[in-house]
VMD Tcl script that builds the backbone (N, CA, C; Angstrom):
set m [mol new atoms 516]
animate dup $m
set s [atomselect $m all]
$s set {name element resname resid chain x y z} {
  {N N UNK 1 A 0.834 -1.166 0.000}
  {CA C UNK 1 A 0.000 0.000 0.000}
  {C C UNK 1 A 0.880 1.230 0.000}
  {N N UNK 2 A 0.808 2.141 -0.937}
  {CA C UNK 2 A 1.600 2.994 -0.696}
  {C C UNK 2 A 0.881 4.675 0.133}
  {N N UNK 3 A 1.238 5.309 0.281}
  {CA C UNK 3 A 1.283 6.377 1.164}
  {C C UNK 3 A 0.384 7.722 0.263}
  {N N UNK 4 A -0.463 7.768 -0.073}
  {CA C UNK 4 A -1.179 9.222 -0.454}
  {C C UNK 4 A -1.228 10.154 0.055}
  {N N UNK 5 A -0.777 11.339 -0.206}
  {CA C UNK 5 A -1.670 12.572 0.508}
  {C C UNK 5 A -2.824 13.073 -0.216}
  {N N UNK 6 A -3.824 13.525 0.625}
  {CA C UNK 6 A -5.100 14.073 -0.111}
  {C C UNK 6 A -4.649 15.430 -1.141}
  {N N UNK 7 A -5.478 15.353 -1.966}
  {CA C UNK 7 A -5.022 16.220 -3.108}
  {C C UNK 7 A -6.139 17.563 -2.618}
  {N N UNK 8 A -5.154 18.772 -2.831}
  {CA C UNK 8 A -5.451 20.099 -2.395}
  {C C UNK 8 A -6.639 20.137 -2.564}
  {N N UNK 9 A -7.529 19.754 -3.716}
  {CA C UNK 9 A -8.491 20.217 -3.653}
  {C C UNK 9 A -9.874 19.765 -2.850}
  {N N UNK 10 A -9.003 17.885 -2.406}
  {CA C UNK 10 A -10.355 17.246 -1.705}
  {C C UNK 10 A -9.915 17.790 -0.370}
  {N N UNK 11 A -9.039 18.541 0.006}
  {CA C UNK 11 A -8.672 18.825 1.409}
  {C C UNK 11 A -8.945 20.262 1.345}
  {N N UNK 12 A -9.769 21.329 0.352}
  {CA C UNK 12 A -10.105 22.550 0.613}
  {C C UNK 12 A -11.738 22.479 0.456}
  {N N UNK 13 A -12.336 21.186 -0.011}
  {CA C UNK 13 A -13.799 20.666 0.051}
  {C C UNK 13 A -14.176 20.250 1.499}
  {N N UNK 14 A -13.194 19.735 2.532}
  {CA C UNK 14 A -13.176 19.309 3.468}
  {C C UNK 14 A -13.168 20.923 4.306}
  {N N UNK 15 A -12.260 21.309 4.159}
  {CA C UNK 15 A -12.641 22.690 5.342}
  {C C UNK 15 A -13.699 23.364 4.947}
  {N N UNK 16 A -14.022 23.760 3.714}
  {CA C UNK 16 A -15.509 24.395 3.219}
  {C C UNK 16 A -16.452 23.293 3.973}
  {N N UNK 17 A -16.721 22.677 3.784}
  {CA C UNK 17 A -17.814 21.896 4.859}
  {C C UNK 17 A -17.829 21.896 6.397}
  {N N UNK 18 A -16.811 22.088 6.624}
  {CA C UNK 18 A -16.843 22.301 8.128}
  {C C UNK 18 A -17.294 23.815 8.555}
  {N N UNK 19 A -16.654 24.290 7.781}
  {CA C UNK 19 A -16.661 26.179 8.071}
  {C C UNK 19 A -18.395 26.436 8.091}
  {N N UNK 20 A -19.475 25.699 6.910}
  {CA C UNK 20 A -20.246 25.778 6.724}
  {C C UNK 20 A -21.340 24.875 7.290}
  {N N UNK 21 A -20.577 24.082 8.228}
  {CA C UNK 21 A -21.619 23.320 9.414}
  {C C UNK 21 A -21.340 24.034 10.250}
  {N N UNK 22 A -20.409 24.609 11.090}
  {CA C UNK 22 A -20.346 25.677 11.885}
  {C C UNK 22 A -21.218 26.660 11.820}
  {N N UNK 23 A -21.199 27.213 10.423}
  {CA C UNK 23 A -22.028 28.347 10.110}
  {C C UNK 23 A -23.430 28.180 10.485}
  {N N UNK 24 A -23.807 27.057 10.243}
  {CA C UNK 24 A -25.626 26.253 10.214}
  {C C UNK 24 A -25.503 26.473 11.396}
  {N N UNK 25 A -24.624 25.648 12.349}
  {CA C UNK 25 A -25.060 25.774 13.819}
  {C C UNK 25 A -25.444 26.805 14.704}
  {N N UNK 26 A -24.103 28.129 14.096}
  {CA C UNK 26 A -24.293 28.997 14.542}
  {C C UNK 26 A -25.963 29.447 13.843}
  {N N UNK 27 A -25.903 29.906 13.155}
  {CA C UNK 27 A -27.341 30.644 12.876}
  {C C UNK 27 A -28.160 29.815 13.232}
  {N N UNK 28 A -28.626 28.373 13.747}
  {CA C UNK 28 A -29.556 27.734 14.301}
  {C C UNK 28 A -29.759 28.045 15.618}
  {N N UNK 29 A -28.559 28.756 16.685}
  {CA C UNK 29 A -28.462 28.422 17.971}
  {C C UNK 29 A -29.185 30.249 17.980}
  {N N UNK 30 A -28.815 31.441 16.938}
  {CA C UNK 30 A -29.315 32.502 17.030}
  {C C UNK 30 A -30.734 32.267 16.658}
  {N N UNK 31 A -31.246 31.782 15.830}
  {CA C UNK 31 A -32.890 31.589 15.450}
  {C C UNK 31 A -33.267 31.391 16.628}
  {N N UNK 32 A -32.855 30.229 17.970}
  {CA C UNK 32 A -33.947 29.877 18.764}
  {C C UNK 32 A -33.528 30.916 19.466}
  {N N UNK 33 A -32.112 31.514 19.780}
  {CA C UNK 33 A -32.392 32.402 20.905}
  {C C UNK 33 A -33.672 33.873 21.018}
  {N N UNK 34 A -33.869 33.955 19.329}
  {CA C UNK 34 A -34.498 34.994 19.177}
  {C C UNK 34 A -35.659 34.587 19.578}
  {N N UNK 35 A -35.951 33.317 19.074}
  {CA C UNK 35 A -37.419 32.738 18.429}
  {C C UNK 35 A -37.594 32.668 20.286}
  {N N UNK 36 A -36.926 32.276 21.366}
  {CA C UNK 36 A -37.196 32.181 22.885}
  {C C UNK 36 A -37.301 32.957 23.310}
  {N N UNK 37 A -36.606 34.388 23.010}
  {CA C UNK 37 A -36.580 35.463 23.679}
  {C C UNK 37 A -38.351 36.117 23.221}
  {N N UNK 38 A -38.564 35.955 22.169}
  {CA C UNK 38 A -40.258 36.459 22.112}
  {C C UNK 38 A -40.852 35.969 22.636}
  {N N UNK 39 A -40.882 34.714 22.253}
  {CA C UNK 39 A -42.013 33.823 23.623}
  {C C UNK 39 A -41.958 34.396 24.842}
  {N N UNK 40 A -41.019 34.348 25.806}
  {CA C UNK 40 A -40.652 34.553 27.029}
  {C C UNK 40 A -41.344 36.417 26.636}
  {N N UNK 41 A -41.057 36.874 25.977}
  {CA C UNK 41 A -42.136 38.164 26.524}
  {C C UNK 41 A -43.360 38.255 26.241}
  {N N UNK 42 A -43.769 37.360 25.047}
  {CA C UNK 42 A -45.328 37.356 25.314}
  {C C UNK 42 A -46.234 36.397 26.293}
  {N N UNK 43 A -45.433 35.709 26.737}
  {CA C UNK 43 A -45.796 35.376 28.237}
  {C C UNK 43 A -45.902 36.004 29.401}
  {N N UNK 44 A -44.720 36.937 29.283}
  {CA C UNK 44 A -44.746 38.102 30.593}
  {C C UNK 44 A -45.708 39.509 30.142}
  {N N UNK 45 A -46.273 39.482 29.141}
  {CA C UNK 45 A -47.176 40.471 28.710}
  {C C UNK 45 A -48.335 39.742 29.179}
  {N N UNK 46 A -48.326 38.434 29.169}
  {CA C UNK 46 A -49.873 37.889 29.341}
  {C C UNK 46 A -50.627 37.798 30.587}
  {N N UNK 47 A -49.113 38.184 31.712}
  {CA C UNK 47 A -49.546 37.899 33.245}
  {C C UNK 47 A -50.027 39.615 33.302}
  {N N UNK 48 A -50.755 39.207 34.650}
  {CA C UNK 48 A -50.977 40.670 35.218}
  {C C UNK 48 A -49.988 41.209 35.690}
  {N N UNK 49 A -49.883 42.331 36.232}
  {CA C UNK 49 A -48.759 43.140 36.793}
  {C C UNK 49 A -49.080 43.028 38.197}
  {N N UNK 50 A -48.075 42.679 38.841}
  {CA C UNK 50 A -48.153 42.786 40.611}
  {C C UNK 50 A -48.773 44.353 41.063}
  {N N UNK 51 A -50.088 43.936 42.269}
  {CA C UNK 51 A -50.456 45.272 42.778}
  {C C UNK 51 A -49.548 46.133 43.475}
  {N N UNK 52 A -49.400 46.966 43.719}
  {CA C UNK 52 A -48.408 48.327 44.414}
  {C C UNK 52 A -48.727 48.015 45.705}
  {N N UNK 53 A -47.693 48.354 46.776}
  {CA C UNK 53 A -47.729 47.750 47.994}
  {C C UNK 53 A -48.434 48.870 48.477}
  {N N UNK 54 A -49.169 48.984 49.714}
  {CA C UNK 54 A -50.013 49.815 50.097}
  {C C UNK 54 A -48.447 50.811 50.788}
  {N N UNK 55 A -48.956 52.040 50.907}
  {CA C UNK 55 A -48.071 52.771 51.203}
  {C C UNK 55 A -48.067 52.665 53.008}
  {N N UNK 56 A -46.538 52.928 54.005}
  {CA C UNK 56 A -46.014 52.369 55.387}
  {C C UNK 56 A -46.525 53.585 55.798}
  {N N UNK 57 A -46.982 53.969 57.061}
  {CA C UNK 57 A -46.716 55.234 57.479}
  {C C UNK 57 A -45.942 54.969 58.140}
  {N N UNK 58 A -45.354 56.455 58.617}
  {CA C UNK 58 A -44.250 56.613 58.591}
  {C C UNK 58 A -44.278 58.114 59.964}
  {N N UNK 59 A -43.660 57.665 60.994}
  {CA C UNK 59 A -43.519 58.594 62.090}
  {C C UNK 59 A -42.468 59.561 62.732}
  {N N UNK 60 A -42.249 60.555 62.535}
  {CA C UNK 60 A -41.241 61.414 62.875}
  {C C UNK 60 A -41.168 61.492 64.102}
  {N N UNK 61 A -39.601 61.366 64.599}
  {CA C UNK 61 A -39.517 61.914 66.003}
  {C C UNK 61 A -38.198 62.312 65.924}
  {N N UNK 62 A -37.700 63.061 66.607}
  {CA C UNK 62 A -36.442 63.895 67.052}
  {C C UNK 62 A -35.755 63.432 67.601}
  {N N UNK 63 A -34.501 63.449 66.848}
  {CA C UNK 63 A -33.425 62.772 67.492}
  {C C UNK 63 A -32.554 63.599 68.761}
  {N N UNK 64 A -32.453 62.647 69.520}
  {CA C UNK 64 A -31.677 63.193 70.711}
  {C C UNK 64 A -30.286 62.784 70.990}
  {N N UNK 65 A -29.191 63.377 71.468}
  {CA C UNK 65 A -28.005 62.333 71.534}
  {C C UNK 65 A -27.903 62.095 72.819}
  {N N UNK 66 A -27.423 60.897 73.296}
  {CA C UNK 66 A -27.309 60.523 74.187}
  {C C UNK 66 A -25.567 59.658 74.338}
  {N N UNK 67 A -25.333 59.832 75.627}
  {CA C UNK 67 A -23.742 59.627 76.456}
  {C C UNK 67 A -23.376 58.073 76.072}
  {N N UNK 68 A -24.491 57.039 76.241}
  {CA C UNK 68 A -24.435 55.402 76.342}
  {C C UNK 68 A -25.159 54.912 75.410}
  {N N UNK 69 A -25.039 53.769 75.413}
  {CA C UNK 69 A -26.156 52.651 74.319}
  {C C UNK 69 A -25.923 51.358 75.096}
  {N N UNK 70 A -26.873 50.940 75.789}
  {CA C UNK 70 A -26.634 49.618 76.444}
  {C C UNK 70 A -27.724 48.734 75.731}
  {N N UNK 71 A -26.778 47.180 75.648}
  {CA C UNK 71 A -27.879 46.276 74.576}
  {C C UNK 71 A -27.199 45.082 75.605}
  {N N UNK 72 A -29.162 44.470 76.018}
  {CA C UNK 72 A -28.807 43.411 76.355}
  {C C UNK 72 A -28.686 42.275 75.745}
  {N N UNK 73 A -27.290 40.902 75.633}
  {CA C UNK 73 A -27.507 40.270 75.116}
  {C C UNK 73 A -27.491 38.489 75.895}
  {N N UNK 74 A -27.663 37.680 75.153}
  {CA C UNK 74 A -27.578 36.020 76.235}
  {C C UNK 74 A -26.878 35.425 75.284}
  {N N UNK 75 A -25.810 34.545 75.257}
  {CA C UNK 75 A -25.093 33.785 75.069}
  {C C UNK 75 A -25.523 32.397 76.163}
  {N N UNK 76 A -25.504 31.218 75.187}
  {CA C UNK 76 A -25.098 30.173 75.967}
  {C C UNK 76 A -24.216 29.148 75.708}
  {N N UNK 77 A -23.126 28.419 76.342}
  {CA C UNK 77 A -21.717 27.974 75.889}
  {C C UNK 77 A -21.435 27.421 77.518}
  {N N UNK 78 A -20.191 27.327 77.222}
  {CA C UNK 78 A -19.584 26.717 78.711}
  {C C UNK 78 A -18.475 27.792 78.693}
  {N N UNK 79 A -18.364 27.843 80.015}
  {CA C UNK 79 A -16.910 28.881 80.444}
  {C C UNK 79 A -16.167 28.031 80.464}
  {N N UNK 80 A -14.576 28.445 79.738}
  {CA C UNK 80 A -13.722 27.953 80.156}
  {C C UNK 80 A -12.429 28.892 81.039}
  {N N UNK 81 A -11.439 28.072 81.706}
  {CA C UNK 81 A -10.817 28.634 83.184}
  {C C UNK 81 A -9.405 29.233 81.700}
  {N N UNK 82 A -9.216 30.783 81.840}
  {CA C UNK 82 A -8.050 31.221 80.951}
  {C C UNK 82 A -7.202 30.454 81.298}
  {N N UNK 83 A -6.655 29.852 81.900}
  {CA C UNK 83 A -5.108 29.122 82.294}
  {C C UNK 83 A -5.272 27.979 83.322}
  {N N UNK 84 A -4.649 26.622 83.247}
  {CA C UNK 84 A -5.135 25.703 83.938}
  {C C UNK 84 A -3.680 26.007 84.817}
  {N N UNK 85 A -3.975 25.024 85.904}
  {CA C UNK 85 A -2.617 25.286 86.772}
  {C C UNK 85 A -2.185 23.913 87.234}
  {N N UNK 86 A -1.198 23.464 86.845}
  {CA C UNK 86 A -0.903 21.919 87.720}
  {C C UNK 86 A -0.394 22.019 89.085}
  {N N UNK 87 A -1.133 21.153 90.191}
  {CA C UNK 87 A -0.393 21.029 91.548}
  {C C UNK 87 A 0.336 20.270 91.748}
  {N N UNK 88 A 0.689 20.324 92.873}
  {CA C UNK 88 A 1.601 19.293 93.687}
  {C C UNK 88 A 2.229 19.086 94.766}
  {N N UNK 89 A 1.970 18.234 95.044}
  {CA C UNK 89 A 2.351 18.435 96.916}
  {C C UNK 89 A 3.977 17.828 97.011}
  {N N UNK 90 A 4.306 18.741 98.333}
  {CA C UNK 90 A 5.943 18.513 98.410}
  {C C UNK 90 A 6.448 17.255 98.046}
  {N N UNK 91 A 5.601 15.928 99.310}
  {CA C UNK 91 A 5.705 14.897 99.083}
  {C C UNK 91 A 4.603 14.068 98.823}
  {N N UNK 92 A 5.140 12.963 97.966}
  {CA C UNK 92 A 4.675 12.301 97.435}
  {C C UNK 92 A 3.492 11.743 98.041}
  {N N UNK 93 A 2.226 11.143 97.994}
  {CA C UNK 93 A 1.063 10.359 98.815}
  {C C UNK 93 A -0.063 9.953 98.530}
  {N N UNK 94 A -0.895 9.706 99.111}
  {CA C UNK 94 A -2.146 9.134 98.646}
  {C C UNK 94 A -3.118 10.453 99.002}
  {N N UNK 95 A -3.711 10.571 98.103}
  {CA C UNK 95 A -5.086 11.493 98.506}
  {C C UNK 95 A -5.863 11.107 99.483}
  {N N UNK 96 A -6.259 11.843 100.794}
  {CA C UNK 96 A -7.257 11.640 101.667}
  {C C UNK 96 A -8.761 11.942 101.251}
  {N N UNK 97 A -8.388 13.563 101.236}
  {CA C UNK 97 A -9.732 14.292 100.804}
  {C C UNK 97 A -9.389 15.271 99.984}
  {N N UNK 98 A -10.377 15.516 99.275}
  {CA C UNK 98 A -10.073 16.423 97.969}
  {C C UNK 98 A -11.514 17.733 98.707}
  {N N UNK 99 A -10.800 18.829 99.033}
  {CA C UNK 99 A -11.789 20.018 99.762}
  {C C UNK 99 A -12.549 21.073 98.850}
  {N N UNK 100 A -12.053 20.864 97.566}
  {CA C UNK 100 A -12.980 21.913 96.668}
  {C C UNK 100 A -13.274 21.005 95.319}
  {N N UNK 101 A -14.320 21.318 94.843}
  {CA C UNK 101 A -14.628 20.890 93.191}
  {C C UNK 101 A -14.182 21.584 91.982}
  {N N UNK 102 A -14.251 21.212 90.806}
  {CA C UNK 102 A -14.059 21.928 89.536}
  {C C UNK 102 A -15.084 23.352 89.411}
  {N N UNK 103 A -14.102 24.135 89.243}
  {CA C UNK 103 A -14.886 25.605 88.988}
  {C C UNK 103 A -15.186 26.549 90.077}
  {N N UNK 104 A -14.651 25.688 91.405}
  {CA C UNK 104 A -14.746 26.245 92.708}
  {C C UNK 104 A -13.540 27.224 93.062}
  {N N UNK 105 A -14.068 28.967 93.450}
  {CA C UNK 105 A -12.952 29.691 93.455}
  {C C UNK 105 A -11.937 29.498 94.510}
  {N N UNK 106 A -10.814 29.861 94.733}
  {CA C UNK 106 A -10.493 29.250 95.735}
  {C C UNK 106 A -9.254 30.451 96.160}
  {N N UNK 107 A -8.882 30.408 97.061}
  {CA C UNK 107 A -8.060 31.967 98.162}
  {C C UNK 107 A -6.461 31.796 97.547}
  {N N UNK 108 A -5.671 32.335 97.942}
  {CA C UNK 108 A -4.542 32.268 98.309}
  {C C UNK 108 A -4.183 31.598 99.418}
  {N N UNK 109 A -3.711 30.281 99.649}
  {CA C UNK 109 A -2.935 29.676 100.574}
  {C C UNK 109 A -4.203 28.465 100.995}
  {N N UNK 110 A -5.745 28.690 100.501}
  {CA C UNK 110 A -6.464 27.596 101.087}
  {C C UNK 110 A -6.381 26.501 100.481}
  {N N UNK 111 A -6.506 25.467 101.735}
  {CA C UNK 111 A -6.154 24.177 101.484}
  {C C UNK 111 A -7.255 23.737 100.130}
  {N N UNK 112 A -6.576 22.767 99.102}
  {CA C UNK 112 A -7.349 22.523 98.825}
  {C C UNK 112 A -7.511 20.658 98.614}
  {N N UNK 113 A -6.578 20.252 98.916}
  {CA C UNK 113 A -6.738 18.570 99.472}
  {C C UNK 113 A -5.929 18.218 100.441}
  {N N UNK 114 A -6.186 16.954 100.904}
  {CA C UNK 114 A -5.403 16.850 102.141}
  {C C UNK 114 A -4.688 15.545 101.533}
  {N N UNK 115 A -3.352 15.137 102.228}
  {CA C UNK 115 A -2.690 13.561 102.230}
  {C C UNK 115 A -3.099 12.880 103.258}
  {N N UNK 116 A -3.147 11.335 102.587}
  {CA C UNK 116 A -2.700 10.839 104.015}
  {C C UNK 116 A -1.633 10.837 104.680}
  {N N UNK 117 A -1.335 11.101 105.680}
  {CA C UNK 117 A -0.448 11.090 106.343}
  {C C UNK 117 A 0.128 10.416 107.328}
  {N N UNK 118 A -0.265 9.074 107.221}
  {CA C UNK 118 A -0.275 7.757 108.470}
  {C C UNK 118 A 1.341 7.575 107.856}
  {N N UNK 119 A 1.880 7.267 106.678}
  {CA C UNK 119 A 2.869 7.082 106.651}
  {C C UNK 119 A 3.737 7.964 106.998}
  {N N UNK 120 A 3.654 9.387 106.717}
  {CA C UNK 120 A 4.606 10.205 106.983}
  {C C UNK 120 A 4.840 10.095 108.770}
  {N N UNK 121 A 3.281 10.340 109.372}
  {CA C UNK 121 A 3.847 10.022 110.744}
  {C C UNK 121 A 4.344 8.976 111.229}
  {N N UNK 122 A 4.450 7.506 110.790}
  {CA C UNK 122 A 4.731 6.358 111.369}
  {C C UNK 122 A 6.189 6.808 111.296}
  {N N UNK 123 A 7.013 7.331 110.043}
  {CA C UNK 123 A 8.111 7.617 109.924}
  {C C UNK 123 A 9.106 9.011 110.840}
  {N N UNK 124 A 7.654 9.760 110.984}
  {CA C UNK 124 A 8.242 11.205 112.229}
  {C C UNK 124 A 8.805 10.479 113.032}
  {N N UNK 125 A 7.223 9.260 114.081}
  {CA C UNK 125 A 7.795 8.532 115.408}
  {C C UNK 125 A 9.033 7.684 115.105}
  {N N UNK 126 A 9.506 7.115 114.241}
  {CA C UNK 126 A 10.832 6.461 113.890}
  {C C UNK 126 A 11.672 7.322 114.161}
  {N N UNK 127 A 11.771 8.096 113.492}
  {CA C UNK 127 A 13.034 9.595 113.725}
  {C C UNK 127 A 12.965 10.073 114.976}
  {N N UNK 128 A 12.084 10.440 115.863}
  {CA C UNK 128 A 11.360 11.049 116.996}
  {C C UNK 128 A 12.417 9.683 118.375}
  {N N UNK 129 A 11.773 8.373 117.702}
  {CA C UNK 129 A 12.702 7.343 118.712}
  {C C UNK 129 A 14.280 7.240 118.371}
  {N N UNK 130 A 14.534 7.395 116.937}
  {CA C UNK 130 A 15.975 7.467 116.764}
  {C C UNK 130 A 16.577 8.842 117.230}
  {N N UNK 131 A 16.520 9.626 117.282}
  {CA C UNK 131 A 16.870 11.111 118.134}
  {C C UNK 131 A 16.894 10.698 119.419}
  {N N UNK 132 A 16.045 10.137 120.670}
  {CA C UNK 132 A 15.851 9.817 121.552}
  {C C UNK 132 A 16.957 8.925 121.652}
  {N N UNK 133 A 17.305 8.298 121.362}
  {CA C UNK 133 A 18.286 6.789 121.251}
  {C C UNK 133 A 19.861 7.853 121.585}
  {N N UNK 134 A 19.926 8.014 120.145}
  {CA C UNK 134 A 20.906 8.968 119.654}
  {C C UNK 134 A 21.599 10.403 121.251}
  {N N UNK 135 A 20.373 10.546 121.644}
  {CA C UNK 135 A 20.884 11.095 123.024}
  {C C UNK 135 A 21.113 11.055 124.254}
  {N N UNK 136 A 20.127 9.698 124.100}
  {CA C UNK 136 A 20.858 8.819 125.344}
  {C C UNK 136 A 22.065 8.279 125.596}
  {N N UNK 137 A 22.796 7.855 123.945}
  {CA C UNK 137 A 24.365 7.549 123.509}
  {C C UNK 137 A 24.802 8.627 124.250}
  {N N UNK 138 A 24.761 9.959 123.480}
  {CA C UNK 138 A 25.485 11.077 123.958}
  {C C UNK 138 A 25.468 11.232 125.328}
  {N N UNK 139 A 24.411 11.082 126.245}
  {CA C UNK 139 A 24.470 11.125 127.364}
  {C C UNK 139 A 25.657 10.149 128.345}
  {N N UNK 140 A 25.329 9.042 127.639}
  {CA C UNK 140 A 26.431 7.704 128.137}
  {C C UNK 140 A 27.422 7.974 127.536}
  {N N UNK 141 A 28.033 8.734 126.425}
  {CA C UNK 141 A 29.452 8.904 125.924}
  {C C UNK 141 A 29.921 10.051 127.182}
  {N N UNK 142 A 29.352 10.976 127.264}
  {CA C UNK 142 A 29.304 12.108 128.025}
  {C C UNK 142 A 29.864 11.679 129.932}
  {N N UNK 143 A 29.147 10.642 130.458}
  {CA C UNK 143 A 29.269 10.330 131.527}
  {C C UNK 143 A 30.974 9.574 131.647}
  {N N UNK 144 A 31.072 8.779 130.201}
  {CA C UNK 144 A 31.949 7.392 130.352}
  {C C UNK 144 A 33.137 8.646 130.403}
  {N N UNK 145 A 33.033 9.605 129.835}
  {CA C UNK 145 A 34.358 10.372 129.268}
  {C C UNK 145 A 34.544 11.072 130.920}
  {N N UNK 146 A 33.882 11.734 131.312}
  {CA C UNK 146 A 33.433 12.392 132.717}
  {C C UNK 146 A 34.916 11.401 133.294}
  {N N UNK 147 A 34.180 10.453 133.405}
  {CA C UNK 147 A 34.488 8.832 134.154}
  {C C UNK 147 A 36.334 9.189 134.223}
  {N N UNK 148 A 36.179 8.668 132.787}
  {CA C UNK 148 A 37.428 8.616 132.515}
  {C C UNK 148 A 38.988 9.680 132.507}
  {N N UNK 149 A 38.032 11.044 132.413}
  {CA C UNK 149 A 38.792 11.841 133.046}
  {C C UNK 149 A 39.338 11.858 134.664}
  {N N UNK 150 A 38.752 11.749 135.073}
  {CA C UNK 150 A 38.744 11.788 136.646}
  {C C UNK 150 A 39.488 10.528 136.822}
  {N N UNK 151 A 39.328 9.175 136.406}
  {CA C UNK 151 A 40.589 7.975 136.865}
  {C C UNK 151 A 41.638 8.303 136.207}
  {N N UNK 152 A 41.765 8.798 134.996}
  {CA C UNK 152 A 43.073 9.778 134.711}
  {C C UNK 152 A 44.093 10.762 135.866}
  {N N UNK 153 A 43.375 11.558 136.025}
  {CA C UNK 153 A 43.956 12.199 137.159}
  {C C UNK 153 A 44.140 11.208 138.702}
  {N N UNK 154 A 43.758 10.707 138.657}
  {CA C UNK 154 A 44.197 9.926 139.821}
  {C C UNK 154 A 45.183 8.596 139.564}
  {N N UNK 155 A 45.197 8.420 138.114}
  {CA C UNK 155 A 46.438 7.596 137.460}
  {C C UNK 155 A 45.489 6.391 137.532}
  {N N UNK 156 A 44.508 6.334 137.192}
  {CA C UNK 156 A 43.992 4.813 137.188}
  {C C UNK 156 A 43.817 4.347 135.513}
  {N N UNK 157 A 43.852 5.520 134.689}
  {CA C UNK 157 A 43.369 5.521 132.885}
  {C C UNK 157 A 44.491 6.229 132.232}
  {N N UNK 158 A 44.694 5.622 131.003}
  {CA C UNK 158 A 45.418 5.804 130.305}
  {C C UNK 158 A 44.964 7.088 129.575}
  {N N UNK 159 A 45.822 8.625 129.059}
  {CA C UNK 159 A 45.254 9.161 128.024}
  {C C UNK 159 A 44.757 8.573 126.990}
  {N N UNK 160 A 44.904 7.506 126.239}
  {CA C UNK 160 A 44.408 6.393 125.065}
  {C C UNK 160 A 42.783 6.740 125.465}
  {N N UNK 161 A 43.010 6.253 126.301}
  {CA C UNK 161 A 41.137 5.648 127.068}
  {C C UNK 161 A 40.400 6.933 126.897}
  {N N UNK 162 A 40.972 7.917 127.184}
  {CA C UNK 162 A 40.360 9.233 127.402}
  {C C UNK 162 A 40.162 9.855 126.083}
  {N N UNK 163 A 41.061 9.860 125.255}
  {CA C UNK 163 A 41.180 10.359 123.880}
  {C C UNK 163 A 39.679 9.203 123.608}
  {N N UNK 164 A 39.801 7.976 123.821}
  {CA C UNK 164 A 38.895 7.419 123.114}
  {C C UNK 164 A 37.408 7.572 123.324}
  {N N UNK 165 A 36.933 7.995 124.531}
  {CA C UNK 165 A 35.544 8.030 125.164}
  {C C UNK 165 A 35.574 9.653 124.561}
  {N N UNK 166 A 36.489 10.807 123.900}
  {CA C UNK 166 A 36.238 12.528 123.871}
  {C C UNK 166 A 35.919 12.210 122.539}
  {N N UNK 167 A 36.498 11.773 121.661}
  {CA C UNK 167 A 36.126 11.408 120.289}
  {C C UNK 167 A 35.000 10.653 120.113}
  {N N UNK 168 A 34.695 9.424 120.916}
  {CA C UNK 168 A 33.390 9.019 120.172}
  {C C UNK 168 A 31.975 10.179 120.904}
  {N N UNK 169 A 32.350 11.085 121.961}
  {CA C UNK 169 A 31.056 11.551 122.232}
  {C C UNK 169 A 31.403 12.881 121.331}
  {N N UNK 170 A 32.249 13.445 120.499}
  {CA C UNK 170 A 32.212 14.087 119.388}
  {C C UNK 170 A 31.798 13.671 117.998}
  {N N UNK 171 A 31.932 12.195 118.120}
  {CA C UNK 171 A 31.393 11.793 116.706}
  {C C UNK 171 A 29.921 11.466 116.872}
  {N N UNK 172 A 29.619 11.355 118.457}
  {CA C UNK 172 A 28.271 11.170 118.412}
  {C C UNK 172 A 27.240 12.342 118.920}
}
mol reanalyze $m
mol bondsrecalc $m
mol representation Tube
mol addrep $m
């Protein structure tokens, strides 16, 4: 098969036909617009015309100026708190009682939950008996050294002995 090109003249028969279906279309699409646009007004010629609104009266009064303008209005929504605040207690614990609710205002410095505190005190009286302990030592380092000074001077104790009872009631 070999390769043809259309010859000039069947390829200037070809755009004349197109140019001239274009053309049809166009002047078909203007006929109806015209041919619609009359209809559509002898339809709106055929209705009645809307009656005239009765005339508002209308009341004069004198304007005055005035200082304010207050307008009451209602909104309804939820408030929210501008800034939340995280707490925290020194030490660590279990919540006892919690003394205020959400949204409840609350002072400077008032409590607003409590700990338990069974552990912290079981641990005071521990410390409370170890202090107690602790000075009864001192008391008995205190006496033994006393002691030991005094058989010193009478040659019954060695300085050793004495050095040793002044130091441990300094370390204790």
């Amino acid at each position: 098969m070999t390769n043809r090109k259309p010859s000039l003249l069947r390829r200037s028969i070809h755009a004349l036909g197109r140019l001239t279906l274009t053309l049809i279309v166009i002047a078909a699409a203007a006929a109806a617009l015209v041919t619609g646009r009359g209809v559509l007004a002898d339809r709106a010629a055929a209705r009645p015309a809307p009656e005239a609104a009765p005339a508002t009266p209308v009341t004069i009064r004198r304007i005055e100026m005035q200082d304010s303008h207050e307008v009451t209005r209602r909104f309804s929504g939820q408030v929210e708190a501008r800034q939340d605040t995280d707490l925290a207690f020194e030490r660590s614990g279990t919540i006892a009682q919690i003394l205020v609710r959400e949204g409840d205002v609350v002072a400077e410095g008032q409590p607003i939950a409590r700990l338990d505190i069974r552990l912290l005190q079981a641990e005071r009286a521990r410390l409370e008996a170890s202090r107690a302990a602790m000075v009864a030592q001192i008391e008995l380092a205190q006496r033994t050294n006393d002691r030991q000074a005094e058989l010193r001077e009478r040659g019954f104790a060695t300085d050793q002995r004495v050095d040793d009872t002044s130091l441990t009631l300094t370390r204790l």
